[in-house]
SEVEX-483303 format. One record per residue: x, y, z of N, C-alpha, C in turn; residue in three letters. Coordinates in steps of 0.02 Angstrom, whole numbers, plus 50000, padded with zeros to 5 digits. Atoms other than C-alpha are relative to their C-alpha. Layout:
<pts>
XYZXYZXYZAla;...
</pts>
This chain:
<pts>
499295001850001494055039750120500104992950027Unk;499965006449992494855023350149500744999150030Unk;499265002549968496445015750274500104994249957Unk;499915009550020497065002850175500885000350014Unk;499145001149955498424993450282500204995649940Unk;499645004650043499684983050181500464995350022Unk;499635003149949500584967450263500704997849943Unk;499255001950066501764964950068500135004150000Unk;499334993650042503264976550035499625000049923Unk;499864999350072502964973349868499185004149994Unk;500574997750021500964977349854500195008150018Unk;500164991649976501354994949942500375003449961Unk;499584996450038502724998249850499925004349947Unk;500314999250055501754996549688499635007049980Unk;500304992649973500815013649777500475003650021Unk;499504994649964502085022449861500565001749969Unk;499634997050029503545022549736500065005449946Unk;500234994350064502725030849593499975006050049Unk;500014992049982502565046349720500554999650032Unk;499264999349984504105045649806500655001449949Unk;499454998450067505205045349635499845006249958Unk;500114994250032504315060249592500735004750029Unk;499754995449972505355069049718500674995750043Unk;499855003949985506605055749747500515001150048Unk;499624996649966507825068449848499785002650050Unk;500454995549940506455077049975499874993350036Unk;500405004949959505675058750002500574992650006Unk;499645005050008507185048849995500204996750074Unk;500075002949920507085044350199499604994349983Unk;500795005850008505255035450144500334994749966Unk;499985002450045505925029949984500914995250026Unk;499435005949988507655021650066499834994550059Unk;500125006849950506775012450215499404995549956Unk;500205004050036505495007050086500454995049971Unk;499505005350036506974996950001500314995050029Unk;499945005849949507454990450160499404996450018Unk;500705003249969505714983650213499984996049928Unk;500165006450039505604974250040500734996850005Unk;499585003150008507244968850061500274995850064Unk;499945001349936506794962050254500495001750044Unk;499694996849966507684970450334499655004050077Unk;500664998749915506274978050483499564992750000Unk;500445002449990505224965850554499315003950022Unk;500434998349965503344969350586499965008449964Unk;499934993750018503484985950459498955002349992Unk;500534998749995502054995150465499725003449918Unk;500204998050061501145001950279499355000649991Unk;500474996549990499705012750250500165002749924Unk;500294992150049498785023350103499395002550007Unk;500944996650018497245034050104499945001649932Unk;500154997950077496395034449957499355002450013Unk;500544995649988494905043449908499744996549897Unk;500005002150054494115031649779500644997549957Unk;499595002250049495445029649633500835004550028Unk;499274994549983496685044249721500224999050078Unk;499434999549906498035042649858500045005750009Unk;499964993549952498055057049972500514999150040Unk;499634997649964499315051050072500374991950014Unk;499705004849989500595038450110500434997950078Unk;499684999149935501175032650273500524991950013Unk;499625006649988502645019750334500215001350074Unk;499605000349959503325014750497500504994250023Unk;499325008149977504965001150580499935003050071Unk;499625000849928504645000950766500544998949998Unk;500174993449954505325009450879500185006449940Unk;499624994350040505965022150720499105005249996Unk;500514997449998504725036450700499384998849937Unk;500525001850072502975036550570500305004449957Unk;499864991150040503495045950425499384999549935Unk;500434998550034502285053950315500135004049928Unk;499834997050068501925059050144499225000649975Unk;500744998350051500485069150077500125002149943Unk;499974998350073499945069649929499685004949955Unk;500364997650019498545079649913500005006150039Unk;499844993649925498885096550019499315003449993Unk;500564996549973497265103449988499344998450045Unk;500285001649946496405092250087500294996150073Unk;499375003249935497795089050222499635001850072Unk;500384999549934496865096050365499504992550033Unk;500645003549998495225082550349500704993249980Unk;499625006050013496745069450295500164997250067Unk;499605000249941497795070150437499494999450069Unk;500385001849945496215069450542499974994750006Unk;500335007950015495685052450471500404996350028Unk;499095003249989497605047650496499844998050075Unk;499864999749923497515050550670499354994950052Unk;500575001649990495695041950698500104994149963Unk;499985008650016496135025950598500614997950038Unk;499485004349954497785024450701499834998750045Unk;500314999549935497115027650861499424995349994Unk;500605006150019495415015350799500404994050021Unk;499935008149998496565000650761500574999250038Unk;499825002149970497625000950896501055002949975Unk;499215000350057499395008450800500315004250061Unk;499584995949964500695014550924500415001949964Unk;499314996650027501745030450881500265005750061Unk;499584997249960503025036450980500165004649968Unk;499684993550032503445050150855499825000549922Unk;500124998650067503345057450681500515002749966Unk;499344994050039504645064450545499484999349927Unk;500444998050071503995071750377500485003749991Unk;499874993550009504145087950300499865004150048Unk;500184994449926503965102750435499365000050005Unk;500594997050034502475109350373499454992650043Unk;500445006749969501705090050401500124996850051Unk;499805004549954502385083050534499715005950070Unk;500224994649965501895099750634499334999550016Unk;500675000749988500235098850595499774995350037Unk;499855005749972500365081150622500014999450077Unk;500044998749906500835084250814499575003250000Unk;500404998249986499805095750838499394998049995Unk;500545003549995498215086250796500074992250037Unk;499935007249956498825070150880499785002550079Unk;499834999549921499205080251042499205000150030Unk;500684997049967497415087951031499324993550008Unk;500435006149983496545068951007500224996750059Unk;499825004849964497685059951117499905002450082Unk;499854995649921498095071951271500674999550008Unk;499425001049981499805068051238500285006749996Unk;499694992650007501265080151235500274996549948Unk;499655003350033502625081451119500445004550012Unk;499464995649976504275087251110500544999249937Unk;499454996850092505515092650959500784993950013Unk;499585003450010506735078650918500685001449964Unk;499504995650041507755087750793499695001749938Unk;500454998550033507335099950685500785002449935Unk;499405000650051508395095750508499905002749946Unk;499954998550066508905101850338500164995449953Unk;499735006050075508925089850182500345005049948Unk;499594996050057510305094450071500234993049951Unk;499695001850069510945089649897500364999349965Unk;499434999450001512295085449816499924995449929Unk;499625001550070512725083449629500714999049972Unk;499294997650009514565089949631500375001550054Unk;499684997149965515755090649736500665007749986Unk;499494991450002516695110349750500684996550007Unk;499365002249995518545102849706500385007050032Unk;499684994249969519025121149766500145000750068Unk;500144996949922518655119549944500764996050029Unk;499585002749971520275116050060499914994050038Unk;499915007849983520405097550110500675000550044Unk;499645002349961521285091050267500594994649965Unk;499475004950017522875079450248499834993150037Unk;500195003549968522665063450269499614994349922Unk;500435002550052521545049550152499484995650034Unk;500965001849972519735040350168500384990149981Unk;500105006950019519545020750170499494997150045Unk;500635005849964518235008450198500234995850045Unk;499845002649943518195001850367500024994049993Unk;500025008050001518594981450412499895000950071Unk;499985002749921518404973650575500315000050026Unk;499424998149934519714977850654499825006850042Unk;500284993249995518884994950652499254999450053Unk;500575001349986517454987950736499915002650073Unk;500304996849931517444993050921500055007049986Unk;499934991349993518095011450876499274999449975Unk;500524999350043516505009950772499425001450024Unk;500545002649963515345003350883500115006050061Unk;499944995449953515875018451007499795006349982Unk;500204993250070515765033050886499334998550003Unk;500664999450021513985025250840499925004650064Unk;500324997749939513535027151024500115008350019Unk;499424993949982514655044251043499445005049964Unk;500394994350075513555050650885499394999450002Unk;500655003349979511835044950963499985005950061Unk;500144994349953512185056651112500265004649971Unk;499854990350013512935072351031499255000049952Unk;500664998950043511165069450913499294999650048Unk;500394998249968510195069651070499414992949999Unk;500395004850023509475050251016500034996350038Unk;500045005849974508975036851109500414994449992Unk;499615000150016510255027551151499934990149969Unk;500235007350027510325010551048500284992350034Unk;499545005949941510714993851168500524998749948Unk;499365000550007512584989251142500014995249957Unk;500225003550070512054972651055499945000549942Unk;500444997950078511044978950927500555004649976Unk;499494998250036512514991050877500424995549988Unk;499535002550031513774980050864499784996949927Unk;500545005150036512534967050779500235006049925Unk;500174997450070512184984050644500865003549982Unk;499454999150023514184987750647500174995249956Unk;499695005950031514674972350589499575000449928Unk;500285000750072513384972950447500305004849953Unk;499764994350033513854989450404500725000549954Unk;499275002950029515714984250374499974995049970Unk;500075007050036515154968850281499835003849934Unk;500354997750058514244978750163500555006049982Unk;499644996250018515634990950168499525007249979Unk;500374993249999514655006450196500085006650051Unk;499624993949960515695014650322500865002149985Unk;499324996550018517145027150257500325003950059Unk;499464997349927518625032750377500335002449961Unk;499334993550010519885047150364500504998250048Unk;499425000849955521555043750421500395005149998Unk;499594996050013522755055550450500985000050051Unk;499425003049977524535051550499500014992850033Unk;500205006049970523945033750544499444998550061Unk;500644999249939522715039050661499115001049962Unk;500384997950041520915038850621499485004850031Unk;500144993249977520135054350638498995003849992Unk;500814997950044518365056250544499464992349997Unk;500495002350028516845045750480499395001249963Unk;500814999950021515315042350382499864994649977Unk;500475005050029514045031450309499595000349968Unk;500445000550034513305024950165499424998450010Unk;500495003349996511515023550189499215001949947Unk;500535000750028509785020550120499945000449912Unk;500184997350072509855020049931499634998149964Unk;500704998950048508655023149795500255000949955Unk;499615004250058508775020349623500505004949972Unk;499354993250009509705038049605500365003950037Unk;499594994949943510295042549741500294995750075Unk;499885003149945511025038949910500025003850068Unk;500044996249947510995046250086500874998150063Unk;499325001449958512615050350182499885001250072Unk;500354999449922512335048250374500694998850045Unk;499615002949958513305044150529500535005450003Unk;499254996050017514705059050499500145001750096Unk;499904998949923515565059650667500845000849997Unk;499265000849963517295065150727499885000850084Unk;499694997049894517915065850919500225005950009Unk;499904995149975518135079250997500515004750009Unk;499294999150000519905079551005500095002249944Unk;499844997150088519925082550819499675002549975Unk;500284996350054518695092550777500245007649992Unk;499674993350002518965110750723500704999049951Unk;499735001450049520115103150593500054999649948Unk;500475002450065519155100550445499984994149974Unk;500055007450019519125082450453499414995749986Unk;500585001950007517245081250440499855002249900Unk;500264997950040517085091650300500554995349942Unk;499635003250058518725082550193499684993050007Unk;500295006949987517865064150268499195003949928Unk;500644999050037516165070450177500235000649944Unk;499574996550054516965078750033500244993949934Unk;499625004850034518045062949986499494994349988Unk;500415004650006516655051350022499365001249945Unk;500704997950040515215057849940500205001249927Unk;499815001350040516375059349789499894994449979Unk;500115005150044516575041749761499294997750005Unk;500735001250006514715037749806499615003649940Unk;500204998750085514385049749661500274994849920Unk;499535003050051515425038049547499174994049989Unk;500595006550004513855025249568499465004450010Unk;500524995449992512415038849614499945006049965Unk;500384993450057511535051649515500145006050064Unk;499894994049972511575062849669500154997750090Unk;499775002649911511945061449884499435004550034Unk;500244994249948510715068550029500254999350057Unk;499835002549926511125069950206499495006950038Unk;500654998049978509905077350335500655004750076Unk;499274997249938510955090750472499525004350049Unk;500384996349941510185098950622500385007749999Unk;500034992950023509685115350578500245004550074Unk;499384995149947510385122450745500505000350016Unk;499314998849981512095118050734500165004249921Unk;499984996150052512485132050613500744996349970Unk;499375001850038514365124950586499904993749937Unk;500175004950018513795108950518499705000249936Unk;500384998650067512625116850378500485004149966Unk;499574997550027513955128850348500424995549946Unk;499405004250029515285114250316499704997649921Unk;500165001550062514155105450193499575003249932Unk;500174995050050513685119950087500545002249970Unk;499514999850042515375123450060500454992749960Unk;499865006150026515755106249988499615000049932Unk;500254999750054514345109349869499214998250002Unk;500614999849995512785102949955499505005150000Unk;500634991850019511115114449921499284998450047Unk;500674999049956509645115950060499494997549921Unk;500635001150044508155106649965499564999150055Unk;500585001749958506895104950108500095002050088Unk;499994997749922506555107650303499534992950030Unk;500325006949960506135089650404500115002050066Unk;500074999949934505575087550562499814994650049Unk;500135005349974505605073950698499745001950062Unk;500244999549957504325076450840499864993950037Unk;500105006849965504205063750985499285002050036Unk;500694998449946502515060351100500254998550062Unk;500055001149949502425059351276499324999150057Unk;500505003049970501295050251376499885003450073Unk;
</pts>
């Protein structure tokens, strides 16, 4: 078998999109920070394939500090893969603070790191990728309407991120660097707001897209308003018009808040997969 690192977006790409567009809805995490990394957006991205002669077995990317995420290709020799993985990172020096995959891999994944390294690890969030073709025009919608945020919107924005960083249990991101990725966000017009009597009540965000699809992230109300259904009409309305330009929507929801998977199943999203983000500890 063979590590071959890659320091061009574009050369890795050339490897890693043909398998990612197979499944362009399961791997569309890989396949939307791939688009950012050729489109510089990370500095210092990290890019990996094992091959085995003429065949990839397995694809790997990372964006300090964000976790490695993985993609096998070959599951029948995933055991003896994931060894190599772990023995060419650990060789050349590759720090990972964590992993997200599929369950299944990212599991294993820890578990053979913990047993080379001596590290521990500890469950980051354990999510559902869902799907979305159609939105259910049947389902009851809050009062109120959606619009793309401006800068005026920008500190509520920049608070919510932070607000929606601790109810997700995430490290929290310095104050800088949010604003810094608010302001982009509203430039690019990729954050939708729900108002409702002039107040604004909901959110989300457009992110990562791929050539058919897009990923809806960030969904956050306050506290004060939830139990309303202002998450589910904010999603609902949004992910509509993002269909107007996209073949389909994913968004990724932590499989232990049962309300949350509830909401977006009745909208129309469909469970396609089980991801998992494990951290290490030193």
């Amino acid at each position: 078998m063979q590590f071959i690192r890659f320091e061009k977006p574009e050369q890795f790409a050339t490897v890693a999109e043909p398998i990612v567009e197979k499944q362009e809805d399961v791997f569309s995490l890989f396949y939307g920070i791939l688009q950012a990394i050729k489109a510089g957006k990370y500095e210092d991205p990290f890019m990996a394939v094992v091959m085995d002669e003429d065949r990839v077995l397995a694809i790997l990317q990372m964006t300090p500090p964000h976790p490695l995420n993985l993609v096998i290709v070959d599951e029948s020799r995933i055991e003896v893969v994931i060894d190599f993985i772990i023995r060419e990172l650990n060789g050349n020096s590759v720090p990972v603070k964590s992993v997200i995959s599929l369950k299944k891999w990212a599991e294993l994944f820890a578990d053979k790191w913990v047993a080379y390294t001596g590290e521990g690890q500890k469950l980051m969030m354990d999510q559902g990728l869902y799907r979305l073709d159609k939105v259910d025009e049947t389902i009851e919608m809050s009062s109120g309407s959606w619009r793309y945020a401006t800068m005026d919107d920008h500190s509520l924005i920049v608070n919510w991120f932070s607000l929606f960083e601790e109810d997700a249990n995430l490290e929290g991101t310095p104050i800088g660097v949010v604003k810094e990725r608010v302001s982009q966000f509203i430039d690019a017009q990729e954050v939708f707001l729900w108002e409702d009597d002039g107040k604004i009540v909901s959110m989300m965000k457009k992110s990562r897209p791929t050539r058919n699809g897009v990923t809806v992230s960030l969904v956050f109300t306050p506290k004060e308003e939830r139990r309303k259904g202002y998450a589910r009409t904010m999603v609902a309305y949004g992910s509509k018009e993002l269909l107007k330009e996209y073949d389909f929507c994913v968004l990724y929801t932590d499989m232990m808040n049962s309300t949350s998977n509830k909401i977006y199943m009745e909208i129309g999203y469909k469970h396609i997969a089980e991801s998992i983000h494990i951290g290490f500890v030193k």
